[in-house]
C-alpha positions in Angstrom: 1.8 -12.0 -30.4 -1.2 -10.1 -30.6 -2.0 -8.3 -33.9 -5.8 -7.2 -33.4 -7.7 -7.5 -30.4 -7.7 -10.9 -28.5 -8.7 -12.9 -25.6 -6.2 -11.3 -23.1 -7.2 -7.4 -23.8 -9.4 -5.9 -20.7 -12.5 -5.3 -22.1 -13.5 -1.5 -22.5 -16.3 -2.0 -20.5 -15.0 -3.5 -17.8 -11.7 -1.3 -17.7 -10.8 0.0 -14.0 -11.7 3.6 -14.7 -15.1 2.8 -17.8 -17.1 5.7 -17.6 -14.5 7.9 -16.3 -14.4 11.2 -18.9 -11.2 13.3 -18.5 -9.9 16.5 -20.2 -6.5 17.0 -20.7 -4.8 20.5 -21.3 -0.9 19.6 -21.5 2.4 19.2 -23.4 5.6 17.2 -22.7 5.9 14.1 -20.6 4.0 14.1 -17.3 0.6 15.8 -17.6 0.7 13.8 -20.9 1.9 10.6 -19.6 -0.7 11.2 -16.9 -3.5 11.1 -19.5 -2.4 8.0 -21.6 -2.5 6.1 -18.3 -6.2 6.9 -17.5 -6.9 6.3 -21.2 -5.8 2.8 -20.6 -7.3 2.0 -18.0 -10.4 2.6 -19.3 -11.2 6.7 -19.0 -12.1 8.4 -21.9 -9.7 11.3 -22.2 -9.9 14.1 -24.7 -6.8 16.1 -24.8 -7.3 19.5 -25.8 -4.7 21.5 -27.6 -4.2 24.3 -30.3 -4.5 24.3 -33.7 -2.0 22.7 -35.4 -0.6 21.1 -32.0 1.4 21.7 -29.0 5.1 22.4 -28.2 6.0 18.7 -28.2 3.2 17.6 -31.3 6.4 17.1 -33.7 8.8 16.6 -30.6 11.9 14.0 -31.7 12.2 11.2 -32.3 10.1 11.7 -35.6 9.6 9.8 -38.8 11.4 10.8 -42.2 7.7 13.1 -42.6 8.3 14.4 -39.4 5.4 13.0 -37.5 6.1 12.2 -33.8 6.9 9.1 -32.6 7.2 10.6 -29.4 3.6 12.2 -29.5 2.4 8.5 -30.6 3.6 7.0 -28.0 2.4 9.1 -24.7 -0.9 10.5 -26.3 -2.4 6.7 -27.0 -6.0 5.7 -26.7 -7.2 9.6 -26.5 -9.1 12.0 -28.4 -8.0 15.5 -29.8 -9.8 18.2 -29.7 -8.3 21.0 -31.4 -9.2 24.7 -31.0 -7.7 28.3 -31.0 -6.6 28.8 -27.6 -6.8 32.6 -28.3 -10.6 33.2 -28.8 -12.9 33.6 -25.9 -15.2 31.5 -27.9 -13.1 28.2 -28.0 -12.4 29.3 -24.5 -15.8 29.2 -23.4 -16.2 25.8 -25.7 -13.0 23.9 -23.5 -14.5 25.3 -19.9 -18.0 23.3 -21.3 -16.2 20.3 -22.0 -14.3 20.3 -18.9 -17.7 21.5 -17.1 -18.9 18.2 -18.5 -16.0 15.9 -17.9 -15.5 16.7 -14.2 -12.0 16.3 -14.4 -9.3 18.3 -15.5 -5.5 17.8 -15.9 -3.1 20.3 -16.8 0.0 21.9 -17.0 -0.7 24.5 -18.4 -0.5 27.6 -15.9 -1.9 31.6 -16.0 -5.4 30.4 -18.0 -8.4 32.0 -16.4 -10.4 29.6 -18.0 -8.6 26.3 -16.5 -8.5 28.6 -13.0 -10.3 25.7 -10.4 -12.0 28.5 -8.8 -13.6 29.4 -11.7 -14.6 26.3 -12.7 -15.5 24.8 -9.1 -17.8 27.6 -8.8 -19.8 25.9 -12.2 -19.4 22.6 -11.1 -18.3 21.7 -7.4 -17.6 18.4 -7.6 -14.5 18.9 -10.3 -11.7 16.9 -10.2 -8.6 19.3 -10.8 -5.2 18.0 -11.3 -2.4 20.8 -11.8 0.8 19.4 -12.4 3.5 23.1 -12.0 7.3 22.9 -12.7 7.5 24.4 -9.0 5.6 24.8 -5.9 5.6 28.5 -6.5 4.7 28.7 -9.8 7.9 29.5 -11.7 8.9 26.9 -14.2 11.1 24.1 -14.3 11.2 20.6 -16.1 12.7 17.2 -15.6 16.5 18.1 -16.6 16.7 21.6 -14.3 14.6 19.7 -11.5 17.4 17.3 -11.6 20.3 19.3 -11.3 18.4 20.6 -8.1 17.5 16.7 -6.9 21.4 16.5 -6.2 21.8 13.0 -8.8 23.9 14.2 -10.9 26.5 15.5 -8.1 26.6 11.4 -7.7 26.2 9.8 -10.7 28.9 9.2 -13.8 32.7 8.2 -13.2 34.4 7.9 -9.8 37.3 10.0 -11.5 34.8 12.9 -13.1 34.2 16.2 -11.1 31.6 17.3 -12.9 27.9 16.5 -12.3 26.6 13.5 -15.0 23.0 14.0 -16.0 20.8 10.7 -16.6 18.2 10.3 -19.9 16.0 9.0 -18.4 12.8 12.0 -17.7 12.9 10.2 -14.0 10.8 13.0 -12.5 8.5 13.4 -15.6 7.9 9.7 -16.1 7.2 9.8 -11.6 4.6 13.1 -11.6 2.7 11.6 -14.6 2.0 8.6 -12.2 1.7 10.6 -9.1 -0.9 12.7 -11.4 -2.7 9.2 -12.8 -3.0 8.1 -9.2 -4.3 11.8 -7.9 -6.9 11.4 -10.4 -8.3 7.5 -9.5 -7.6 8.7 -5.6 -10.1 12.0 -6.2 -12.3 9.9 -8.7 -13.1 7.3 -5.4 -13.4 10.1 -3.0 -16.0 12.0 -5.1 -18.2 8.4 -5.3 -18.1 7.9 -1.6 -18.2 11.7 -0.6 -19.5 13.9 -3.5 -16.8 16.2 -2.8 -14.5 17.5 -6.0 -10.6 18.0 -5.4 -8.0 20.6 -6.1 -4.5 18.9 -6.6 -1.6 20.6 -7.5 1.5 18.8 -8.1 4.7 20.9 -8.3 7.1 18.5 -10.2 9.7 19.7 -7.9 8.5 18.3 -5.3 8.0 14.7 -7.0 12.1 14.9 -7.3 12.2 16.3 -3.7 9.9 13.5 -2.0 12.2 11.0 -3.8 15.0 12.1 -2.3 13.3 12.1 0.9 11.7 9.1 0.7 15.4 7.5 -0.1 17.0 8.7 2.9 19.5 11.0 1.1 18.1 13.7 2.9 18.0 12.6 6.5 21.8 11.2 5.4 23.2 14.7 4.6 20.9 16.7 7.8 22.4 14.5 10.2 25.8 14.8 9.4 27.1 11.3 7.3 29.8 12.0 5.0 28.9 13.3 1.7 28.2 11.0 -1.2 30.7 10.5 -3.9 30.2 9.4 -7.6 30.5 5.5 -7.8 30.5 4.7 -11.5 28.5 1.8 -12.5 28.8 0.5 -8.5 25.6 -0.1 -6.4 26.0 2.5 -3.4 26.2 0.2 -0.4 25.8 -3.4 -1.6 27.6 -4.8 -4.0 27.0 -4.4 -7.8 29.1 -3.9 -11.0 29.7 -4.0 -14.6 32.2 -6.7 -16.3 33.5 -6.9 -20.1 33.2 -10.3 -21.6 36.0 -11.5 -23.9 34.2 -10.8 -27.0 33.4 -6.9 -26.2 29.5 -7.5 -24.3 29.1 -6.0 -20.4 27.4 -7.1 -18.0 25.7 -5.9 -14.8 25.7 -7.9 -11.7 24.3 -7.8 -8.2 24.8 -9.7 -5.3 22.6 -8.4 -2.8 22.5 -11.0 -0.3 25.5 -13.7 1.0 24.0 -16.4 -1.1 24.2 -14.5 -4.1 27.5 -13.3 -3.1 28.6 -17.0 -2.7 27.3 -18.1 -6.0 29.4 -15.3 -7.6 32.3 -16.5 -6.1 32.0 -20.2 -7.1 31.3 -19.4 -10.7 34.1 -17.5 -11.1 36.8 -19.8 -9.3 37.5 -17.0 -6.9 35.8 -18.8 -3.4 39.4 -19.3 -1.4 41.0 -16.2 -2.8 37.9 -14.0 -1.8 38.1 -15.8 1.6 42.0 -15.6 2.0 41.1 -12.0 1.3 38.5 -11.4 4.2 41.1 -13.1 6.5 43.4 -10.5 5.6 41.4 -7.3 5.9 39.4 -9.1 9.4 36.2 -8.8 7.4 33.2 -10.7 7.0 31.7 -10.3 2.6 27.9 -11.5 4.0 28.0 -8.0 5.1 26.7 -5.9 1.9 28.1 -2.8 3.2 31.7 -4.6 3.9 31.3 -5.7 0.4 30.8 -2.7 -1.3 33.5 -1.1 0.5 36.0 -3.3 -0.7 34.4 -3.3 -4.2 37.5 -2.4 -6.3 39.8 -5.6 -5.0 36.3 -7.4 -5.6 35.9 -6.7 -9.0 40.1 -7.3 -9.9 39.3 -11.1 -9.2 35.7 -11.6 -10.6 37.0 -9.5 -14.1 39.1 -12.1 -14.9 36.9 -14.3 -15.4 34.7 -12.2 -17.3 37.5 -11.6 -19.8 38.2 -15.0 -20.2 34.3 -16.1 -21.7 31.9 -15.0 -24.4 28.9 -13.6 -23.5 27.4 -16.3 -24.8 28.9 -18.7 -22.0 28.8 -15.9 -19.3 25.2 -15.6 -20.0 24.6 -19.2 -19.8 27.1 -19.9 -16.7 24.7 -16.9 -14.6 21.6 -18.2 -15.3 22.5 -21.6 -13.4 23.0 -19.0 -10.8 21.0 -17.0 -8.7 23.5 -13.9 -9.4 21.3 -11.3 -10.4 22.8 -10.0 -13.6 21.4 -8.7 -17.2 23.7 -8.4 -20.4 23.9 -4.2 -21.6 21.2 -4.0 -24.5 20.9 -0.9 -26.7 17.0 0.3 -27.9 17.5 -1.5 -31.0 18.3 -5.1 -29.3 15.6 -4.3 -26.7 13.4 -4.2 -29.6 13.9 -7.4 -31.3 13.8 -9.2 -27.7 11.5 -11.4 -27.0 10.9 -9.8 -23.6 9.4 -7.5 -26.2 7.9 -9.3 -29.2 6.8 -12.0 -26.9 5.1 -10.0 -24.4 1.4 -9.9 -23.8 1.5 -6.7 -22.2 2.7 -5.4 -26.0 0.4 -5.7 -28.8 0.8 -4.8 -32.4 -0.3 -1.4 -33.2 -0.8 0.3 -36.4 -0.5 3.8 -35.9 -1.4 6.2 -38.6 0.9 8.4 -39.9 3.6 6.2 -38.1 3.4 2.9 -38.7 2.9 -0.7 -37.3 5.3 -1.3 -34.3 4.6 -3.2 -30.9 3.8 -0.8 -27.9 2.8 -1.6 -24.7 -0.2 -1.8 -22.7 0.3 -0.5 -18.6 2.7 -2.7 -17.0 -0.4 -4.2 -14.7 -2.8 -6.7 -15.8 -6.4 -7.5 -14.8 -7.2 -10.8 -13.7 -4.9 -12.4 -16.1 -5.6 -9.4 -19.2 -4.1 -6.5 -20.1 -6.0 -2.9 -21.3 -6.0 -2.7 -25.0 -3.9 -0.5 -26.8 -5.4 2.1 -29.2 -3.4 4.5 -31.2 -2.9 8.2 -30.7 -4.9 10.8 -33.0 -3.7 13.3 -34.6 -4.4 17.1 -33.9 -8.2 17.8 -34.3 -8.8 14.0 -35.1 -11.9 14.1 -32.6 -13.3 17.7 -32.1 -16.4 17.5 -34.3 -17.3 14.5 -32.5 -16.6 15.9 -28.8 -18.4 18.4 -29.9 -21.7 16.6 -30.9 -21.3 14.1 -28.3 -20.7 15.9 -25.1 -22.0 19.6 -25.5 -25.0 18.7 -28.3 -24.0 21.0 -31.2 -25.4 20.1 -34.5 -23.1 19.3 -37.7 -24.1 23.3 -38.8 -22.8 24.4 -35.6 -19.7 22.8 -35.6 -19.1 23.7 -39.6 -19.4 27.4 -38.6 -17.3 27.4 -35.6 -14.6 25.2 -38.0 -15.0 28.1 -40.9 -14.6 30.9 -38.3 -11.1 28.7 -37.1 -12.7 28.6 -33.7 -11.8 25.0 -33.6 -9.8 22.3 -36.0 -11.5 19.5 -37.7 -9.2 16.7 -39.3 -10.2 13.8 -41.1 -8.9 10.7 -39.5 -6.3 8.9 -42.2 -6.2 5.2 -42.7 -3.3 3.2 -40.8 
């Protein structure tokens, strides 16, 4: 496990997007989550916000001093700079350092001063990334997106009427890489071309796309019957969840016949499975055949389940090639060594937090992954954004402090 720094962290200065300066005006998940992925991947990205923090700078889950662990985990490897968003002054100080970035991403909406025009007309070759709630303008976020996306209408209990939202920010967690990806797209067509972009991003849209891009769309305009809630089922192949004698569940897929034939073997059902396609005239290496028949399916492959321990079911299924995983709360996911094993996490001693392991991006680099550096607090950086990309003196940037243009904080210890 790595504690500091080691032989399979991506260099800074050889990180994808090194030399890459980014400003980031945002709050919440994806403009944010947008941010921490450029950070990693090498861009140095200051993220501007007022005094004494955003909306979502003490945002749950928090510590028993109520610091963020939520704000610690999507603001990583950045800097803060921290200013009064109310004074023409600090106004005219964030359009420099944007001015001076090139690149801009926001969510914030209705600032003349974050306006592209505006600042296009300084610099032409910006990079502006505006991620909206929709295309119009008019807000939304991840959990009213949703109810819009039609998922809920589909997901939850075949027997519940009611729509069943999902935890996971889906739509945030997919703009916020949409945004990342606008940003390296724009940052490679402005080296070849010279030419800055406008991109705006409507999460909306994101959610819409999706549902595009799955075919639920096409499905409903031409005319297939409606989809119904299928409970912890895999909508047209065959996958469900099965309680072990000692309490565990787990999930299982069979997505091809091989699969479907190793499930069958390990669970002693192989001639009552086929007696049973004899007597409906089907054929189970059909996915769709087997997910039709998915409730007389899972009577004969539960009681097996309820006959073993997790233990043994988890041992039978891996001399398998049943795709399957055992049901893991945060806590157990935590303490896996999926987790604590993992190069792409390192051990991370946050201030103000704590020491924990988070994780690097998913990708690696020719065998390494980007390091991970923690997340500042408000202010943590401003004095040295300020001398480092617009040249103010110490003086200067005392007097715009005492005048509470700006915030400066004193980084604290791990």
């Amino acid at each position: 496990m790595n504690s500091t720094a080691s032989t399979d962290e991506l260099p800074s200065s050889t990180a994808p997007l090194a030399g890459v300066r980014v400003v980031e005006v945002s709050s919440f998940v994806a403009a944010p989550l947008c941010g921490m992925t450029l950070a990693a991947l090498g861009a140095d990205v200051i993220r501007v916000d007022p005094i004494g923090g955003a909306a979502d700078y003490r945002r749950w889950p928090v510590t028993d001093d109520n610091e963020s662990i939520y704000w610690a985990g999507l603001n990583k490897g950045k800097r803060s700079f921290a200013a009064d968003f109310r004074n023409p002054d600090a106004q005219n100080l964030i359009r420099d350092l944007i001015i001076d970035a090139g690149v801009l991403v926001t969510n914030a909406a209705g600032r003349s001063w974050l306006d592209y025009d505006e600042l296009a007309a300084i610099r032409p070759d910006l990079i502006h990334v505006q991620v909206l709630g929709r295309a119009d303008g008019t807000g939304a976020v991840d959990y009213t997106v949703n109810a819009a996306a039609g998922f809920p209408q589909v997901t939850g209990a075949e027997n519940v009427s009611t729509p069943v939202n999902h935890v996971l920010p889906a739509w945030d967690v997919s703009c916020g890489l949409y945004a990342a990806l606008s940003v390296a797209s724009a940052v490679y067509r402005r080296e070849i071309t010279g030419a800055g972009t406008k991109v705006v991003l409507p999460l909306e849209d994101v959610a819409f796309a999706t549902v595009g891009n799955l075919g639920y769309i096409a499905e409903a305009q031409l005319g297939r019957p409606l989809r119904e809630k299928v409970g912890n089922s895999v909508y047209g192949t065959y996958g469900a969840d099965f309680a072990t004698s000692d309490g565990a569940r787990f999930m299982l897929v069979a997505l091809t016949p091989r699969h479907f034939r190793d499930l069958t073997e390990l669970t002693g059902t192989a001639e009552a499975v086929a007696a049973l396609e004899s007597a409906l005239g089907v054929d189970f290496r059909d996915e769709g055949t087997r997910f039709e028949h998915r409730h007389v399916l899972n009577s004969l492959f539960g009681a097996w389940f309820s006959r073993h321990t997790a233990d043994e079911v988890e041992t039978a299924l891996g001399g398998t090639s049943v795709l399957h995983e055992r049901y893991r709360t945060f806590a157990e996911l935590a303490a896996d060594p999926r987790v604590t094993d993992n190069p792409m996490f390192h051990k991370l001693d946050q201030p103000r937090i704590g020491s924990y392991h988070a994780p690097s991006t998913p990708m690696s680099f020719d065998g390494c992954y980007p390091e991970v550096r923690p997340a500042p607090a408000n202010g943590d950086d401003t004095a040295e954004v300020l001398t480092e990309h617009l040249g103010l003196t110490d003086d200067e940037v005392d007097a715009l402090a005492a005048s509470g243009t700006i915030r400066i904080s004193q980084k604290e210890p791990a």
